[in-house]
N, C-alpha and C positions, 0 to 999 in steps of 0.2 A: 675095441672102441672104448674111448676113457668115459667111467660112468662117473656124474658130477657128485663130487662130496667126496672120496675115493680118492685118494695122492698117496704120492710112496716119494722118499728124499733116499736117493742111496749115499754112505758113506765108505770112501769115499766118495765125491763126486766124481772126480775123472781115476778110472784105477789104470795104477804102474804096478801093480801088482798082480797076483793071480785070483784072490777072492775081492768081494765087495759085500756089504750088507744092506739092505732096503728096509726101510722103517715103512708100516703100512698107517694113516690114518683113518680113519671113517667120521665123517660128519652127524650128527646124530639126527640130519633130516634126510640122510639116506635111508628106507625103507628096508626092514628085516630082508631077506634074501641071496639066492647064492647068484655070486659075481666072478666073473674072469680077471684076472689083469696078464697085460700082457708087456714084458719084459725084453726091450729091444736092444742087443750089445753088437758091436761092432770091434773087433780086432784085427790089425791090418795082415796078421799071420794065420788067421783061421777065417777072416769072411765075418758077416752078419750071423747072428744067429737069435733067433726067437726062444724064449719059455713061455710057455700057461702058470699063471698060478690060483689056482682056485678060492675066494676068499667066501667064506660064510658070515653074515652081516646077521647077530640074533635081533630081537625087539631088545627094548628099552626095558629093564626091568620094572615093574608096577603094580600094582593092588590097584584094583574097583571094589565098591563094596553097593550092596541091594538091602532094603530092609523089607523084611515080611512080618506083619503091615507094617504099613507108613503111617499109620495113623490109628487112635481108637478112641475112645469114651470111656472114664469110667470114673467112678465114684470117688470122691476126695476121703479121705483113711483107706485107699484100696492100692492095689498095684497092677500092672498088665507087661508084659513083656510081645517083644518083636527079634525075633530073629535076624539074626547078621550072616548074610555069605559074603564071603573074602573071593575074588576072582584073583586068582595069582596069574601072572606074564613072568618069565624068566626070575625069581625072586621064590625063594625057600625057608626065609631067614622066618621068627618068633613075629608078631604083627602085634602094638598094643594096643589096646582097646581103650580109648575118655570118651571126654565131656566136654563141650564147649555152650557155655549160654542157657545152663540148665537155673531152673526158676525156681525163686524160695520156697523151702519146702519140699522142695522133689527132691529123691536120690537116684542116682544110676548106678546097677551093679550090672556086672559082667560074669559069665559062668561059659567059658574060662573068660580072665581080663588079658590076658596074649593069649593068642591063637599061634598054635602049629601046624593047624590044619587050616580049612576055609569054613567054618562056622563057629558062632558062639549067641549065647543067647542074652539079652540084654533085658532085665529089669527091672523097670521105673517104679517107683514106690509115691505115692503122691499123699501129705501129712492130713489130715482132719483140719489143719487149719490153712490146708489153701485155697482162696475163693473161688468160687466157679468162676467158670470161661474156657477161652481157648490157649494154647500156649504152646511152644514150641521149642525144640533143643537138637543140638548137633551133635550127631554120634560123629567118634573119631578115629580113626586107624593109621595108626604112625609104624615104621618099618626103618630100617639102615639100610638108608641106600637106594629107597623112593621116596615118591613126593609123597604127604601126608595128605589123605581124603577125608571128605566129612558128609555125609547125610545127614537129613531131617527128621527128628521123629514128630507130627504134630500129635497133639493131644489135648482132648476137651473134659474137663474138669466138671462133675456135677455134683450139688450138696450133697449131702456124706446123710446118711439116714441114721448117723447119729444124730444129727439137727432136729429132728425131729422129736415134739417134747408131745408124749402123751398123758390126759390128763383122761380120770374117769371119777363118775359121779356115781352116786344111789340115792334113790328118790324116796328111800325107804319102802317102797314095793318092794316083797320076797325077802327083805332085810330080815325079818322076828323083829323091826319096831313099831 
């Protein structure tokens, strides 16, 4: 039975000779999986005759990526990092690691910034002079040959305990005045 997404064009179309070749297509909303095709010839010197030919359909090759955590708190002059897993589908290749939409002041490092494998560690350094609050930036994972993905990292900014100005007195008790 013809499964849809799944066509073959033989050349030629009609053969006067004794080979022919079949070009195989697959749809890319066909589903990873093995399929049959079945190959119907007729010559009027040999009869009808059937072939099998067994086609293996992989996934689409792709990257997902997870951040551990997705989010944290921490002190503005401080830094915090969150771990990257890389989910490979059919895809081997080097995977590079940005930044999209990162806020004044912040920097992102990567350790590694491509991935070979399926982790890396990412981070965030946040300046002494970024204000408190909340804020938010897109980790990026680009590849040859899939689509590029992005996650979230949030992140809340709190004053920097350098801000803080200490002042001390003596009232001359315990002084010697």
């Amino acid at each position: 039975s013809a499964t849809s997404g799944i066509t073959g064009t033989f050349t030629p179309a009609s053969v006067t000779g004794a080979t022919a070749s079949v070009s195989v297509a697959v749809a890319s909303t066909v589903p990873a999986g093995s399929y049959t095709a079945t190959i119907n010839g007729n010559a009027s010197a040999i009869g009808n005759r059937t072939v099998a030919i067994p086609i293996t359909v992989l996934a689409v090759p792709s990257i997902a990526m997870t951040l551990s955590p997705t989010s944290n708190t921490l002190a503005a002059g401080t830094n915090t990092t969150t771990t990257v897993t890389l989910t490979r589908t059919n895809f081997t290749g080097p995977i590079t690691m940005g930044t999209v939409g990162v806020p004044s002041g912040v920097t992102v490092s990567f350790a590694p910034s491509t991935v070979t494998g399926t982790t890396t560690v990412a981070t965030i350094s946040v300046a002494g002079s970024v204000p408190a609050g909340g804020y938010n930036l897109s980790i990026s994972a680009t590849g040859a040959g899939v689509s590029a993905i992005a996650s979230t990292f949030g992140f809340t900014v709190t004053a920097s305990t350098s801000d803080v100005d200490y002042r001390f007195c003596t009232s001359g008790a315990g002084s010697g005045e």
